[in-house]
N, C-alpha and C positions, 0 to 999 in steps of 0.2 A: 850392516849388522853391527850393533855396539858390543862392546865388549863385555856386555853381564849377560848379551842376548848370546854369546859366543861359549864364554864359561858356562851358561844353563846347556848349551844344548851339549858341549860336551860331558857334562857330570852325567848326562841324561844316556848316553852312547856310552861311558864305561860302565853304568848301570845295566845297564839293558842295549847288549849288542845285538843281537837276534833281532826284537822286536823295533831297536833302533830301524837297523836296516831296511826291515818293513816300510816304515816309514817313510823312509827318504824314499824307498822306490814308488812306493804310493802318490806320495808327492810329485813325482818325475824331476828327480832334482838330481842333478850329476854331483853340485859341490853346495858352498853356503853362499847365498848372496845376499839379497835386501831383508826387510823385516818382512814380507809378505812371504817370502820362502819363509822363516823363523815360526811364523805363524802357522803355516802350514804343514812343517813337520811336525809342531808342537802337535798340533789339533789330530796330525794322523795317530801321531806315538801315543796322544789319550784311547784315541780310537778303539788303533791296535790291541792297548794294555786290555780296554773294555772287554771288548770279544774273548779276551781268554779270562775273564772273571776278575781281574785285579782291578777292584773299582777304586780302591781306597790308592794304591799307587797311580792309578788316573788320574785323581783328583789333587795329590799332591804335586803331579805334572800340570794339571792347567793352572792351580795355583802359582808354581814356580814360571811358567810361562808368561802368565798375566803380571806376575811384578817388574821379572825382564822387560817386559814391554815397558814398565813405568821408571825403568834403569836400576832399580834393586833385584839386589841377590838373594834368594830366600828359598833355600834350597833344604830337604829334610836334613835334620843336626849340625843346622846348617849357626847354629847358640841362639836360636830367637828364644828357647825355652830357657837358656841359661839367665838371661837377664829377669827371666820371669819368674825363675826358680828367688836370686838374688832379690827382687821387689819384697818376694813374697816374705823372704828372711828378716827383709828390714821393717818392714810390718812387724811380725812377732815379735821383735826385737823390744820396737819400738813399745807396745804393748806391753811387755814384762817388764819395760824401763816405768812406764806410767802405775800399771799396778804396785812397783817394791814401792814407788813412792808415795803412791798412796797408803801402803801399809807402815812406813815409817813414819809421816803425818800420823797418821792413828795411836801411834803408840806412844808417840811425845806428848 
């Protein structure tokens, strides 16, 4: 198991201990070993969340699962929205910078 597949699944178990646990017993998994255990507590703990109505934390779990597998970390408030927040700033920015000068052209 790599170590972003290690960090997800324990963010995942101080979030949700109960339903963690679910999991892993669903699984039949005593401890953490390869990525096909990883995958399959991930898949149980969607499961799990599913059957008691929390779709949208399900989905943020198979998301977070499926990056682990690709070795990223992307884990909810995990900043993906802060850099997105920052894009967004420098747009506008950018924009107020091109209009004042267009309005100072104008007026010369």
């Amino acid at each position: 198991m790599t170590p972003v597949q290690l960090a997800t699944l324990n963010y995942w178990k101080q979030k949700y201990p109960a339903q963690f646990a679910q999991a892993l017993a669903a699984s039949g998994v005593a401890g953490f070993g390869q990525t096909s255990t990883f995958n399959d507590i991930m898949s149980n703990l969607t499961s799990v969340l599913t059957s008691y109505g929390q779709y949208r934390v399900a989905s943020q779990i198979a998301d977070s699962g499926n990056a682990a597998n690709r070795n990223v970390l992307a884990l909810p408030g995990s900043g993906t929205t802060g850099t997105t927040n920052w894009i967004l700033y420098g747009g506008i920015a950018l924009v107020a910078l091109v209009a004042i000068g267009i309005f100072m052209k104008k007026r010369k």
